[in-house]
VOPAGU-2260 file (C-alpha; in pm, 1 decimal, decimal comma):
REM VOPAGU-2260
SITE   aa  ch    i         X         Y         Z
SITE  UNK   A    0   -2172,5     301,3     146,9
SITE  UNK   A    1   -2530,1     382,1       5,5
SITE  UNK   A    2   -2801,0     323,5     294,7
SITE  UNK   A    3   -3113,6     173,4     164,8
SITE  UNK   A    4   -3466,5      46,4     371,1
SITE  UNK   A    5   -3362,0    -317,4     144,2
SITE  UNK   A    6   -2991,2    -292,4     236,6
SITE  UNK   A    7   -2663,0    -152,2     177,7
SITE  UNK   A    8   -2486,0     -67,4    -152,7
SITE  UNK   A    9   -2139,1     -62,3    -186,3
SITE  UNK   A   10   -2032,2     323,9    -283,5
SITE  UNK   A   11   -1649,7     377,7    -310,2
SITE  UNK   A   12   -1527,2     713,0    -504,1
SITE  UNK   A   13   -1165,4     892,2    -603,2
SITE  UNK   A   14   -1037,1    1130,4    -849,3
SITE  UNK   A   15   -1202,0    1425,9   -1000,5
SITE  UNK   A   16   -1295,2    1501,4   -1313,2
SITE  UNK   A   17   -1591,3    1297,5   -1528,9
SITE  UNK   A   18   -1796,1    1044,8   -1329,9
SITE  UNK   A   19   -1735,3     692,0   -1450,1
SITE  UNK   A   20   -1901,4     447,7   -1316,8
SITE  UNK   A   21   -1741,0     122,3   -1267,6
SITE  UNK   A   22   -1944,9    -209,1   -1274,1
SITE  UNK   A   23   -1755,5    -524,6   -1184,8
SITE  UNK   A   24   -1905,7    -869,4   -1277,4
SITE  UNK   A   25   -1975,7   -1184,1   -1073,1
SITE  UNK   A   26   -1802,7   -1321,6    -753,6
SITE  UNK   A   27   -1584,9    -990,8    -750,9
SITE  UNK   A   28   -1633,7    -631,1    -595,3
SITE  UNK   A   29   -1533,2    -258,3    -690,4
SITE  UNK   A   30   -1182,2    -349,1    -565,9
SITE  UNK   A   31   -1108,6    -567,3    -900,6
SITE  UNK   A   32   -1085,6    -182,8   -1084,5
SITE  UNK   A   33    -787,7     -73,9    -867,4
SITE  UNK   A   34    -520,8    -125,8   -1171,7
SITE  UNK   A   35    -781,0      43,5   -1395,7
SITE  UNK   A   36    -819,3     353,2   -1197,6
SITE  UNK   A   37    -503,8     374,5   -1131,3
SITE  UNK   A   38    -353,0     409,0   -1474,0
SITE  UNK   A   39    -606,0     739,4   -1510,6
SITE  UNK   A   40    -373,5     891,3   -1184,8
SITE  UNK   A   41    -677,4    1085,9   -1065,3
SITE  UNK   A   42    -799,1    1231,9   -1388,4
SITE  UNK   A   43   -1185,7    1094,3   -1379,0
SITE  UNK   A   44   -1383,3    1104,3   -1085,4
SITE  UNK   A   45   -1350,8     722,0   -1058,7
SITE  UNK   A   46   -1686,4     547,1    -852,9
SITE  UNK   A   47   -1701,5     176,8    -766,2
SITE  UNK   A   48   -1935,8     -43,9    -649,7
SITE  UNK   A   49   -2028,3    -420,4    -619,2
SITE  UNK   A   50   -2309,8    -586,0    -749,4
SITE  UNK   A   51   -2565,6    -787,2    -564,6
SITE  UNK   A   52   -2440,8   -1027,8    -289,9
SITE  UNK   A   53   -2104,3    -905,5    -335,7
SITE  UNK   A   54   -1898,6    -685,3    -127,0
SITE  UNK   A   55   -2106,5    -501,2     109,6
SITE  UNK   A   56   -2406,5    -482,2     -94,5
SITE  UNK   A   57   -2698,5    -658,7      27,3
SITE  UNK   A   58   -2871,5    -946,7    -216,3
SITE  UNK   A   59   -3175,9    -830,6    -291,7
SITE  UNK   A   60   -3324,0   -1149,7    -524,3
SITE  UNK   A   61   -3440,5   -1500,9    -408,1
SITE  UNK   A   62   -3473,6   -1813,0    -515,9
SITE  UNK   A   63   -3847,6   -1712,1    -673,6
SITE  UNK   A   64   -3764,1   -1355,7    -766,5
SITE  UNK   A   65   -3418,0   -1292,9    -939,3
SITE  UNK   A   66   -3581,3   -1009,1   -1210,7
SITE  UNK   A   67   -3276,9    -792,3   -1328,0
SITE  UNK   A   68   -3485,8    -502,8   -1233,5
SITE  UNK   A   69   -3327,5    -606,0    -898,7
SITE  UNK   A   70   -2954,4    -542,0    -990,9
SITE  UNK   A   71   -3099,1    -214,5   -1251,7
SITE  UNK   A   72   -3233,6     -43,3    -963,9
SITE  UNK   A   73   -2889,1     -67,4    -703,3
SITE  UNK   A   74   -2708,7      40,4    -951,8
SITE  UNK   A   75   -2938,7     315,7   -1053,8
SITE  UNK   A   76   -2882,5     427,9    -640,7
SITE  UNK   A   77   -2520,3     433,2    -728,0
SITE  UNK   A   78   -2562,6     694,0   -1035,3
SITE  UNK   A   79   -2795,6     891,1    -889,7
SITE  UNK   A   80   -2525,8     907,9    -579,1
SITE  UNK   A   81   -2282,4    1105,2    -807,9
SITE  UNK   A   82   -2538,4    1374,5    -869,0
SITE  UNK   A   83   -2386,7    1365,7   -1199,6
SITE  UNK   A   84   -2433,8    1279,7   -1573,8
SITE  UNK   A   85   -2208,7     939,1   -1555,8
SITE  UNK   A   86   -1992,8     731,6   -1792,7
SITE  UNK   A   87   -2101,8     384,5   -1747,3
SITE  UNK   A   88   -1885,6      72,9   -1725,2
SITE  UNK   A   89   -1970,6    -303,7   -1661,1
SITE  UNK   A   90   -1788,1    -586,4   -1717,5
SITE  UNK   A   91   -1917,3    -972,2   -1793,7
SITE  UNK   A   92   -2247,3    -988,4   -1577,0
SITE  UNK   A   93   -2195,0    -650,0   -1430,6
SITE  UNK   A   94   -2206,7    -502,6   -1825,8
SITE  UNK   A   95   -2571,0    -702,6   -1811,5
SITE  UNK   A   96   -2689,7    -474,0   -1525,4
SITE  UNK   A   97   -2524,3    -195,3   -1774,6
SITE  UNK   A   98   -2698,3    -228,7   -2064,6
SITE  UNK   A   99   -3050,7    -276,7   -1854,1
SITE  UNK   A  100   -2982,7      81,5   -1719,5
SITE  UNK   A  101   -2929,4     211,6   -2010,1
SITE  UNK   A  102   -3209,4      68,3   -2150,3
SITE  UNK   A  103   -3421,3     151,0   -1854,2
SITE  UNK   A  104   -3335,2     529,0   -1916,2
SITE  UNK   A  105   -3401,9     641,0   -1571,0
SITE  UNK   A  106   -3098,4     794,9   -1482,6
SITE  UNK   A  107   -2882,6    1022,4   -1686,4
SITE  UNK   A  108   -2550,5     873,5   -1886,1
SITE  UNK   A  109   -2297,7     996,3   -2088,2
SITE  UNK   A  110   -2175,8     717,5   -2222,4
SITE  UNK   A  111   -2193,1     342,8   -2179,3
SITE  UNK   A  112   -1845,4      57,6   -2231,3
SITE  UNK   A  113   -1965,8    -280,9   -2233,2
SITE  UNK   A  114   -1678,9    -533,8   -2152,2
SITE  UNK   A  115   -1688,5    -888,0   -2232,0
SITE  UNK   A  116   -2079,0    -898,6   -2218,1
SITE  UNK   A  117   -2214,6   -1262,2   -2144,0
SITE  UNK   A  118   -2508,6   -1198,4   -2368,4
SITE  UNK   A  119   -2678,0   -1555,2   -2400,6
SITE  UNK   A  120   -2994,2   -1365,6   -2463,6
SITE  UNK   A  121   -2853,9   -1252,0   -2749,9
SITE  UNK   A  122   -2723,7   -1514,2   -2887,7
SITE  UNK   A  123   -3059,5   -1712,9   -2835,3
SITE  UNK   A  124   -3243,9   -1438,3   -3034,0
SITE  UNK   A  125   -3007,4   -1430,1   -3297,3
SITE  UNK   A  126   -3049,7   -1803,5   -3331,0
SITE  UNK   A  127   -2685,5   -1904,4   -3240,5
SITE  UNK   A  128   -2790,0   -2253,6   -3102,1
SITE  UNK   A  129   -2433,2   -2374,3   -3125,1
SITE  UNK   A  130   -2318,6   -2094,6   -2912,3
SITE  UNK   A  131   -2603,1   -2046,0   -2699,3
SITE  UNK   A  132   -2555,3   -2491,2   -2606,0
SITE  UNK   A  133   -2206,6   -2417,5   -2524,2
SITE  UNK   A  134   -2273,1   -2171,3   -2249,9
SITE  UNK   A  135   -2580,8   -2372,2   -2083,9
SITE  UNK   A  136   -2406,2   -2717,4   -2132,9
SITE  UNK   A  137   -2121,1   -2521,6   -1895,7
SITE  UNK   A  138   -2363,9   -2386,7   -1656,3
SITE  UNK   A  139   -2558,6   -2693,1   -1646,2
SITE  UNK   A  140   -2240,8   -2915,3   -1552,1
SITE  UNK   A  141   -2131,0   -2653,0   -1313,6
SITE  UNK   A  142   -2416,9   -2652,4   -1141,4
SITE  UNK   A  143   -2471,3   -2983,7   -1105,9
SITE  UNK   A  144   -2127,5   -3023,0    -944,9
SITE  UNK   A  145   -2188,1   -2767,5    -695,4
SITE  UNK   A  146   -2538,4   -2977,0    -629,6
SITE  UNK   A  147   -2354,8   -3249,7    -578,6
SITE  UNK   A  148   -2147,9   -3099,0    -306,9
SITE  UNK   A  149   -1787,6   -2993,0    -501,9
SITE  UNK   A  150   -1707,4   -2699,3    -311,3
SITE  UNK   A  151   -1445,0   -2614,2    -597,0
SITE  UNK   A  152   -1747,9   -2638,3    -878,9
SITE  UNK   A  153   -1707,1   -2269,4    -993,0
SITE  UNK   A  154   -1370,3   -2349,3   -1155,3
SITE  UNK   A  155   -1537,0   -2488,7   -1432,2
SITE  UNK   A  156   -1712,5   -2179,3   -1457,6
SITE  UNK   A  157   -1370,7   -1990,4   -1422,8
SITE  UNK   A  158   -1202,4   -2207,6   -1695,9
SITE  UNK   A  159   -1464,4   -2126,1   -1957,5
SITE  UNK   A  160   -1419,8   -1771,1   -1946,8
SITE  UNK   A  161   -1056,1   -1778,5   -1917,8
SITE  UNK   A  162    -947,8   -2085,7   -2050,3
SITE  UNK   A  163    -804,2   -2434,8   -1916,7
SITE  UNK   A  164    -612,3   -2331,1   -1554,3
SITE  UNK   A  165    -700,5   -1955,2   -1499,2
SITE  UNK   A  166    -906,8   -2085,0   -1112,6
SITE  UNK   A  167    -573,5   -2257,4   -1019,3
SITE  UNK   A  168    -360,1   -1909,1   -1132,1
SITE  UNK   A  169    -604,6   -1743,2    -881,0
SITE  UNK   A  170    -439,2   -1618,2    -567,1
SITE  UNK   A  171    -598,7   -1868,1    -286,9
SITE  UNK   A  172    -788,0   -1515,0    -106,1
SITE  UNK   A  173    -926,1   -1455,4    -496,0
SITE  UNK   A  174    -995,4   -1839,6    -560,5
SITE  UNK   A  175   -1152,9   -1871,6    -195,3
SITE  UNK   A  176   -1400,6   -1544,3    -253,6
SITE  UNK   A  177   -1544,1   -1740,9    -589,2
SITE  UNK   A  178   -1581,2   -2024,2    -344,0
SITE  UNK   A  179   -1728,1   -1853,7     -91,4
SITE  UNK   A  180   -1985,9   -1695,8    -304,8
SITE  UNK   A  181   -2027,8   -1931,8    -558,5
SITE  UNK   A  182   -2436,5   -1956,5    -444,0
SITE  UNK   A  183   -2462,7   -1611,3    -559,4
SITE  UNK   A  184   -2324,7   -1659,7    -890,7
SITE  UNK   A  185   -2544,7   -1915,3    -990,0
SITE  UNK   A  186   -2822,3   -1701,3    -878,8
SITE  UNK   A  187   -2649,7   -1424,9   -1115,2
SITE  UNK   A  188   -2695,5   -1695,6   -1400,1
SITE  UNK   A  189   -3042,8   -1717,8   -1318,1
SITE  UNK   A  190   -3112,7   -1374,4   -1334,1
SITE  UNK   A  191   -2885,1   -1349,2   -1694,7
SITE  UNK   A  192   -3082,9   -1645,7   -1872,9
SITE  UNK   A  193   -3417,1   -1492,6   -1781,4
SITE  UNK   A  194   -3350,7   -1137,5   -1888,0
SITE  UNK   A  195   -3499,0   -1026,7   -2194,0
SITE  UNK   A  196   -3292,7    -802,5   -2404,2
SITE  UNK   A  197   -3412,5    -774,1   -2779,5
SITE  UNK   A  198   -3243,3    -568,1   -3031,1
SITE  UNK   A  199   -3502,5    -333,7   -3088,6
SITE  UNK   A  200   -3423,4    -205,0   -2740,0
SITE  UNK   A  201   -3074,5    -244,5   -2804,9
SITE  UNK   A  202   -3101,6      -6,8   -3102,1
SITE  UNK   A  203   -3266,9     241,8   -2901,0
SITE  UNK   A  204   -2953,2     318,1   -2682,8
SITE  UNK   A  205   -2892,6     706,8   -2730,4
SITE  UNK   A  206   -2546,8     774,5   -2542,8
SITE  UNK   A  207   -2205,5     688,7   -2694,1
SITE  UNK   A  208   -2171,9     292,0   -2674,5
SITE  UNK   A  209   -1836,4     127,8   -2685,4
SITE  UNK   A  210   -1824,3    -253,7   -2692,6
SITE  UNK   A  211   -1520,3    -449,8   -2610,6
SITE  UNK   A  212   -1398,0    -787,7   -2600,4
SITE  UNK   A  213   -1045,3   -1050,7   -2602,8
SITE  UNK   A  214    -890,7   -1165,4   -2880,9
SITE  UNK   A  215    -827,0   -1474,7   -2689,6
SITE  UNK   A  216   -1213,7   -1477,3   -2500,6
SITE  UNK   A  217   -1431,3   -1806,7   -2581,0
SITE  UNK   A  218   -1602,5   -1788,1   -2931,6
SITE  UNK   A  219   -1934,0   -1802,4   -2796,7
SITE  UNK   A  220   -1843,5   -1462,2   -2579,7
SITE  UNK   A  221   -1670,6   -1322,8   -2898,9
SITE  UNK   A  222   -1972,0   -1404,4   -3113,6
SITE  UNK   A  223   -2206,8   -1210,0   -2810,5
SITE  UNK   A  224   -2008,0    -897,3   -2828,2
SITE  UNK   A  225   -2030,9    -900,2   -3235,0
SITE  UNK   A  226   -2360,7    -929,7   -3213,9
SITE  UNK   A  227   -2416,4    -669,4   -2969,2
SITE  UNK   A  228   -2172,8    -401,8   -3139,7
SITE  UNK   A  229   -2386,9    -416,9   -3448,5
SITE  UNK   A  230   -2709,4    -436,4   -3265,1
SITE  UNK   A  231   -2631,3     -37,3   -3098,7
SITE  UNK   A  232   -2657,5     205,6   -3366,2
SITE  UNK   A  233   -2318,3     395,4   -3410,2
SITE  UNK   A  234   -2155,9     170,5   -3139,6
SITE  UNK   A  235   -1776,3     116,3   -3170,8
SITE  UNK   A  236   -1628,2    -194,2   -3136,6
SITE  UNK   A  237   -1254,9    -275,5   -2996,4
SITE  UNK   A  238   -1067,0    -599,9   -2936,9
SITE  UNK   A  239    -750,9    -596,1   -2720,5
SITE  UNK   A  240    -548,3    -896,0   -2892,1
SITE  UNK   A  241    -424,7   -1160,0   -2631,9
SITE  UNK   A  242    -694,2   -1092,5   -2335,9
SITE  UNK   A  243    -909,6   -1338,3   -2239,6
SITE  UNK   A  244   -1255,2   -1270,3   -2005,6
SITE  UNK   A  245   -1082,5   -1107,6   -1679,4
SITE  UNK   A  246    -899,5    -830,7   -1875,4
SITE  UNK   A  247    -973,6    -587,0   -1608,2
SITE  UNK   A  248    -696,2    -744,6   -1421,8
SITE  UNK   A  249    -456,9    -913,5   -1696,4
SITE  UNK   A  250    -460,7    -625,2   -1917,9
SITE  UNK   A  251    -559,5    -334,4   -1703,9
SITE  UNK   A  252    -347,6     -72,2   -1935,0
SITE  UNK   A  253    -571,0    -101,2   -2240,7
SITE  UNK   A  254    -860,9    -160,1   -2068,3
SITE  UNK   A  255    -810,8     179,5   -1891,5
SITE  UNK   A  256    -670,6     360,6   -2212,3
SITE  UNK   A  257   -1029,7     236,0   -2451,1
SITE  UNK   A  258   -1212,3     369,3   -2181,4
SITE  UNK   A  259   -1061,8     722,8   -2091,8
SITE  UNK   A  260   -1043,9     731,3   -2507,1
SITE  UNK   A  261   -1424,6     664,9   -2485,3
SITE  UNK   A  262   -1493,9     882,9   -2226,8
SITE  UNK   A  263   -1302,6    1157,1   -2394,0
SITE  UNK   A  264   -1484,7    1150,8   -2708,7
């Protein structure tokens, strides 16, 4: 555990080796990586941590002020933790806080995965209305359930990134954290549609970028992940056929072999 004057950050580490930084997304914490890290067996010097709100990190953002400079800076505490020149790994909204690091430039990385990137700011630049509608007419019904007092509202959040039935595969202790901290998701989405990401900044990205995505994610996530592999100069691009969204779990062996490749190189 990191201990801050505006709160705690969660700071797990194992392995030796290179540092790689592990970034999980929304209404999940450093624990979702376990199958990851342990297909390495010990080679990297494997560091997880949990985003804010999540976990034993404290939230940080309110209702007024949810800047991603907010999430940028934790995990900035995190890198500078390792006292070492990190790989850098984030998945869905955790590959958000990522790229804003990277793009920041105030730490120092040796390479940066991007998994399954969100990117609606992206695809709003890019003028992908059809794409960019799907993802707010989602959000917009989701949180108007929750508004309304469905406890279980998040599903339909769930179900768009992993398709018709994936919150009812949950495990009730996984489906019951979503629940639980389904306030701080929305508040994630809040801080996602307001960040400002253009592809001028995008092309500035120095370090090694590798951006991957599901054969089977939603279109509009597919179409994100395009964009953003052609936005980083000299970024490679990798789809793992069959995976939806929450690949870190479903198909933790090539997650964990694209990113000890990418690390390697």
């Amino acid at each position: 555990m990191i201990e801050e004057e505006d709160g705690p950050i969660d700071y797990q580490e194992c392995g030796t080796g290179p540092a790689v930084v592990l970034v999980p997304g929304s209404c999940s914490t450093g624990a979702v990586w376990r199958s990851v890290i342990t297909r390495w067996g010990g080679q990297f010097r494997a560091v997880t941590t949990s985003l804010l709100g999540y976990g034993g990190t404290a939230e940080r953002r309110t209702a007024s002020d949810f800047s991603m400079s907010h999430e940028a800076e934790v995990l900035e505490s995190v890198i500078r933790r390792t006292g070492d020149r990190v790989h850098l790994v984030g998945h869905s909204f955790g590959s958000e806080v990522a790229l804003s690091v990277a793009v920041r430039n105030r730490v120092p990385l040796a390479s940066l995965t991007i998994l399954e990137v969100p990117g609606v700011w992206l695809l709003k630049e890019r003028g992908e209305d059809q794409h960019y509608r799907t993802f707010r007419q989602m959000s917009d019904e989701y949180f108007a359930e929750f508004e309304k007092g469905n406890v279980e509202a998040i599903a339909r959040m769930v179900d768009f990134y992993g398709g018709s039935g994936t919150f009812a595969s949950w495990s009730p202790r996984v489906r019951a954290y979503a629940i639980e901290t389904t306030a701080v998701n929305i508040l994630d989405w809040a801080t996602a549609y307001s960040f400002a990401m253009s592809t001028a900044l995008l092309a500035a990205i120095e370090v090694p970028v590798l951006v991957v995505w599901g054969g089977a994610t939603h279109p509009a996530i597919q179409r994100a992940n395009t964009l953003l592999a052609e936005a980083i100069t000299g970024a490679s691009a990798a789809t793992i056929p069959g995976a939806a969204h929450f690949m870190i779990g479903t198909h933790a062996p090539e997650v964990a072999e694209l990113i000890a490749g990418h690390v390697r190189n």
